[in-house]
N, C-alpha and C positions, 0 to 999 in steps of 0.2 A: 464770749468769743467775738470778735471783732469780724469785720466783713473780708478784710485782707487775708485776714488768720484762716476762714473758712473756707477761704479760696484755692489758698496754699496747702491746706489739707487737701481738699479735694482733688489737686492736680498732683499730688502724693510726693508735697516737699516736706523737710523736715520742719522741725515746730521752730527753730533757730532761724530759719532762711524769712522769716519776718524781719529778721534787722537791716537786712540789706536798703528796703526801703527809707531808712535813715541815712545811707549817704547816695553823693550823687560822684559818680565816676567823673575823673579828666583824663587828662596826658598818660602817655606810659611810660615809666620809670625802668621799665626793662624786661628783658625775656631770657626764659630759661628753657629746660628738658620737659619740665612739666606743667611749666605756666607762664604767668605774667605777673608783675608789679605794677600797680595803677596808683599814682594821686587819685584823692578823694577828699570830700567835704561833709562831714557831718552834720544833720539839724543844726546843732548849736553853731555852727562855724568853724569847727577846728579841723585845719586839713591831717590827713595822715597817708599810710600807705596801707593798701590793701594790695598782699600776694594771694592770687587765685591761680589754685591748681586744680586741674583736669581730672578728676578723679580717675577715668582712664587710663590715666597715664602712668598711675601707681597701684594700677590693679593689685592686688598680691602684696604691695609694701605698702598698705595704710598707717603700719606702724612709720614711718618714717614721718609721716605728716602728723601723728598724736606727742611721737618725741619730740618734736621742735614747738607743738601748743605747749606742751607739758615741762619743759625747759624753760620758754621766755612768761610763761604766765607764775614762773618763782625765780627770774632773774629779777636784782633791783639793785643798778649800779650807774653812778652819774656817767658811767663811760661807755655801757653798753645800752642797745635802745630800747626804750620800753615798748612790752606789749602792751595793747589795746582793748581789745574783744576778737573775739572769733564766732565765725559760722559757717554755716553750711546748707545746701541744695540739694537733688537728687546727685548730680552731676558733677560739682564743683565744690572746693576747699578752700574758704576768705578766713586770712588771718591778716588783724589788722594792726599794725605798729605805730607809732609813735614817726614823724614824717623829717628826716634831717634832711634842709635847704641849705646850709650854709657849703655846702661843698665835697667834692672828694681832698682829700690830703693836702695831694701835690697840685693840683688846681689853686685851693686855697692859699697855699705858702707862694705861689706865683703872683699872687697879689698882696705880698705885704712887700716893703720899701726894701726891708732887710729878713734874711734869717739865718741865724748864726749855729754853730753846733750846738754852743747853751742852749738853743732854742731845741734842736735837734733832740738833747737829750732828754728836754720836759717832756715832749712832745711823746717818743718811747715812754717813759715813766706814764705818760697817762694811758699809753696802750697797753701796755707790760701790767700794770695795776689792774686794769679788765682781764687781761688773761689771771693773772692771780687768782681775782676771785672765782671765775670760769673754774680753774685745776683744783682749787679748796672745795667744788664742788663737784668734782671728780667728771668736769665736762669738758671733752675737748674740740675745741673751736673747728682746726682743718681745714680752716680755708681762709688764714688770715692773709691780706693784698691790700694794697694802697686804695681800690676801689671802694673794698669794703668799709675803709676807715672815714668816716664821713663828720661834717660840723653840722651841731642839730640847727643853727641859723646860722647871717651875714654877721651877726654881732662881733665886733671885735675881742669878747671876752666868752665865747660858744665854746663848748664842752667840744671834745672830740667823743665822738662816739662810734663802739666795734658793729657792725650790722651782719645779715646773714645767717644765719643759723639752719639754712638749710640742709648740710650735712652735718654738722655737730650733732656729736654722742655723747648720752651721758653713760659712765663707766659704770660695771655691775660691782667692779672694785676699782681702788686703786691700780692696781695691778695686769687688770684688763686687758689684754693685747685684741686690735681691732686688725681685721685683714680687709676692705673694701677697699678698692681705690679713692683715695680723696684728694684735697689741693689744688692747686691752680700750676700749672706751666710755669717753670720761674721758681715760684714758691713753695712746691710743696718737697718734704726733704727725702735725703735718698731711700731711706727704708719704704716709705711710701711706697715710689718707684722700682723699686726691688722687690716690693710685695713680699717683704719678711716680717709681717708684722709691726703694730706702731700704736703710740700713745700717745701721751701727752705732750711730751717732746719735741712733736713735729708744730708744735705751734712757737716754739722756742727759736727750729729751726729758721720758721716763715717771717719771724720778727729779725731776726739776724741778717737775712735778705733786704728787707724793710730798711733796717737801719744804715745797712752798707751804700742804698741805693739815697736813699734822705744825702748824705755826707758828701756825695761824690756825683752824684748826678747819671750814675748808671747802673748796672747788674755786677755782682760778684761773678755770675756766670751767664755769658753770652751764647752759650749752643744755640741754634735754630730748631735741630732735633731733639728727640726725645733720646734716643741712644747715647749720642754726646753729649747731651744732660748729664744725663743717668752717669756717667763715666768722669763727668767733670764735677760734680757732687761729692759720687765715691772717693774722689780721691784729695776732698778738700784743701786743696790746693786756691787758697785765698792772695792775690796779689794786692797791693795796696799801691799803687802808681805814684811817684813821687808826685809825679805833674799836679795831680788832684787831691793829694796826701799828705803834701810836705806840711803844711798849716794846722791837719787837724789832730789831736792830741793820743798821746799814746792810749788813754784809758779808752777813749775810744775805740782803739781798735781792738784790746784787749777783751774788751767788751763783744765785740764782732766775732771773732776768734773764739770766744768762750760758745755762741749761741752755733755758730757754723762747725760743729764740732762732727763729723761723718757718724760716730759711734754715738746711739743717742744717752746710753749709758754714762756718757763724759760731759754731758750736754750740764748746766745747770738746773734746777727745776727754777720756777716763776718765783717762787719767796726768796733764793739763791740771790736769782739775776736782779729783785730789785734792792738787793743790798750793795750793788755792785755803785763802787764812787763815781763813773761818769755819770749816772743817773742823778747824782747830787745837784751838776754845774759846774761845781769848785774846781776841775780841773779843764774843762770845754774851751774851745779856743771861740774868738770874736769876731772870724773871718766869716764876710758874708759868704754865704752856699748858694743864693738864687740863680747865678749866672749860670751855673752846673746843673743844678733841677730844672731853670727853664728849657735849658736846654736836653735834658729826659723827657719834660712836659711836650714839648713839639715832636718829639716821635712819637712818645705815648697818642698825640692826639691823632698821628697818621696812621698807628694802628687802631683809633676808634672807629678812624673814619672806614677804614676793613671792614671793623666789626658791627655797623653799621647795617651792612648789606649783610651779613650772618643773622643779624640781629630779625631785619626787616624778613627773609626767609623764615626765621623758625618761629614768627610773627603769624607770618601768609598758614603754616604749616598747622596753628596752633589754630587760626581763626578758621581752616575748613573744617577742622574737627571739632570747633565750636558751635558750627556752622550745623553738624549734624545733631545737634543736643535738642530735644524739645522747647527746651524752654530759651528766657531771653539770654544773646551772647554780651558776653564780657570782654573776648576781646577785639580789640581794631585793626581795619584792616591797614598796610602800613601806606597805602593812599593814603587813609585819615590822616594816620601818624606825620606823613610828610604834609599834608594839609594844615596843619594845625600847627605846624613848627615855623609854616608860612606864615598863616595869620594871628598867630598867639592862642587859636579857640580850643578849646578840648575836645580831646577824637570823637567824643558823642557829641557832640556839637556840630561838628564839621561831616561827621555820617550824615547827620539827621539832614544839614541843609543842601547836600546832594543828591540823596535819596534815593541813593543806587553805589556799591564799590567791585569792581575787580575781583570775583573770586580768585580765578586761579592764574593769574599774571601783577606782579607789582608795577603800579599805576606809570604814569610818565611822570607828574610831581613825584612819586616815591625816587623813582629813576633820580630824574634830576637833582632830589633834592642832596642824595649821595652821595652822586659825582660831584656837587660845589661843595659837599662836608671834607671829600677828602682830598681835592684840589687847595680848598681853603687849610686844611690841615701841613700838607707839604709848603704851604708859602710861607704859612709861620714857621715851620721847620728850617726853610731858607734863609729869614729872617734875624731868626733869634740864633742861627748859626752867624749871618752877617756879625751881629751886634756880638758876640763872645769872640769873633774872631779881630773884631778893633778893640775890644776891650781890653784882650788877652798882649797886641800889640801894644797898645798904648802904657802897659806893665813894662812890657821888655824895654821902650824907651824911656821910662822913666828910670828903670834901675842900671841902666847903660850911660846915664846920662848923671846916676849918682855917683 
């Protein structure tokens, strides 16, 4: 037994919580209910992500944190992300994944020259393909979002891949009706929201949102509440706006129509939808979409810039409870966090060469750094509203003029 090993017994950690010293923590990749997501750098060099949860936090539901090891350590799919290794502490749950850089979605597709429906459709077909094998193995996702959907590098030819698995179930059947709330605001479908029971279906629904929003640059449904959500859902009542619509193809929307179906019973299943012909290309129109998505991208990014300071709170919230743990903490405080978005260094980095943070007030770098995220988020908003509103002009003079 090694000297680490007898060390970590003695201070009554598990025999697993030896791995940790194999990677070195960075930046934080995100914050949840019950933990965080950290960049990390293993021995050999390969970065990944490591989510660490509070075991406090799931007192009573430990099974939630063994279905999600137990799930991704028998997923193996080019489109969903691999698991890693996992471990554990007295305190804390490290599950370690495979690390996608290249982007969220609609991030990415903002940086290509063009993106056309054809594109729109491959793009679905690779995510619709992950959910497939996801349902053949009787798991269902619940929480698929543009966020979720990430590129494992910058490469121009990077896989897309599904991430998350923090509320995904796997079914004791087919036929399984789950009642917990799950989903994302937006995305999750209406049985969810009704809390009448739900399956697989609802990932059917979340892709059909997905796809409406790719095509058109906005929400099939715009409530701000949850009640006229919940009512605008029910009664799917899908408009297709000439303005944004007239260009793109009927299978399209057909296809929209099929997944947006209220009753989930009407819904297709995953093997269904990808037989479905927009999926192919062959019928996809060649009208570029970017002008429409950059322009969802610039509010999307006004609402990060919100979520942001959500974010930096339940950061603050997660690190005094860290703060109370015996042993060494995992998370940063969101000083660091704004510190290190300043200078490029990683939150233990920029902890250690302070040498003191803010317990229980968010720093004035965190402050500030905020306020310029979402200052900076409304100017591209302005912006890229400017630019669609000449672009949109310079159509009507052109075809005024034909």
């Amino acid at each position: 037994m090694s000297f680490a090993s007898m060390m970590n017994k003695l201070s009554g950690q598990p025999e697993s919580y030896e791995k940790k010293a194999s990677y070195r923590f960075g930046r934080t990749l995100g914050a949840g209910t019950y933990g965080i997501v950290r960049e990390a750098e293993s021995n050999d060099g390969k970065k990944v992500a490591v989510k660490i949860i509070l075991k406090k936090n799931v007192k009573g539901n430990e099974d939630m944190v063994y279905d999600e090891l137990k799930m991704l350590q028998n997923l193996k799919h080019p489109h969903i992300v691999s698991f890693v290794d996992w471990f554990e502490s007295k305190d804390k749950f490290y599950i370690v994944t495979q690390l996608a850089t290249g982007g969220e979605l609609f991030d990415r597709i903002c940086d290509y020259g063009k993106f056309t429906e054809k594109d729109a459709s491959q793009t679905i077909r690779q995510v619709l393909d992950a959910v497939d094998y996801l349902h053949k193995r009787n798991i269902v996702h619940r929480d698929l979002k543009p966020e979720n959907l990430l590129y494992l590098t910058r490469a121009p030819d990077s896989e897309l891949v599904l991430a998350d698995f923090g509320i995904a179930k796997m079914l004791d059947n087919p036929s399984e009706v789950l009642t917990s709330m799950a989903g994302s605001f937006g995305y999750a479908a209406p049985e969810v929201m009704l809390k009448q029971g739900h399956g697989k279906a609802v990932d059917l629904w979340s892709l059909g949102v997905i796809t409406y929003t790719l095509l058109c640059g906005y929400s099939p449904f715009r409530s701000e509440n949850l009640t006229d959500l919940i009512e605008e859902c029910r009664t799917g009542r899908i408009i297709f706006h000439e303005r944004y619509w007239k260009d793109v193809s009927q299978d399209a929307k057909d296809f929209i129509l099929s997944l947006l179906q209220p009753d989930p019973s009407k819904r297709p299943t995953s093997e269904e939808a990808l037989s479905h012909e927009w999926l192919t290309g062959k019928t996809a129109g060649d009208r570029d979409l970017l002008p429409e998505i950059r322009a969802y991208n610039a509010k999307a990014r006004l609402r990060r810039g919100i979520e942001i300071v959500k974010l930096a709170n339940r950061i603050e919230a997660l690190k005094l409870q860290d703060e109370e743990e015996g042993e060494e903490g995992d998370i940063p405080s969101p000083a660091a966090m704004a510190a290190s978005a300043e200078t490029g260094d990683s939150p233990a980095s920029s902890e250690q060469s302070s040498g003191h943070t803010k317990k229980h007030s968010l720093g004035k770098i965190a402050r500030g750094a905020i306020f310029r995220e979402v200052v900076l988020a409304k100017v591209r908003e302005m912006k890229d509203n400017e630019e669609r509103d000449k672009m949109e002009k310079e159509v009507r003079e052109k075809a005024a003029s034909a």
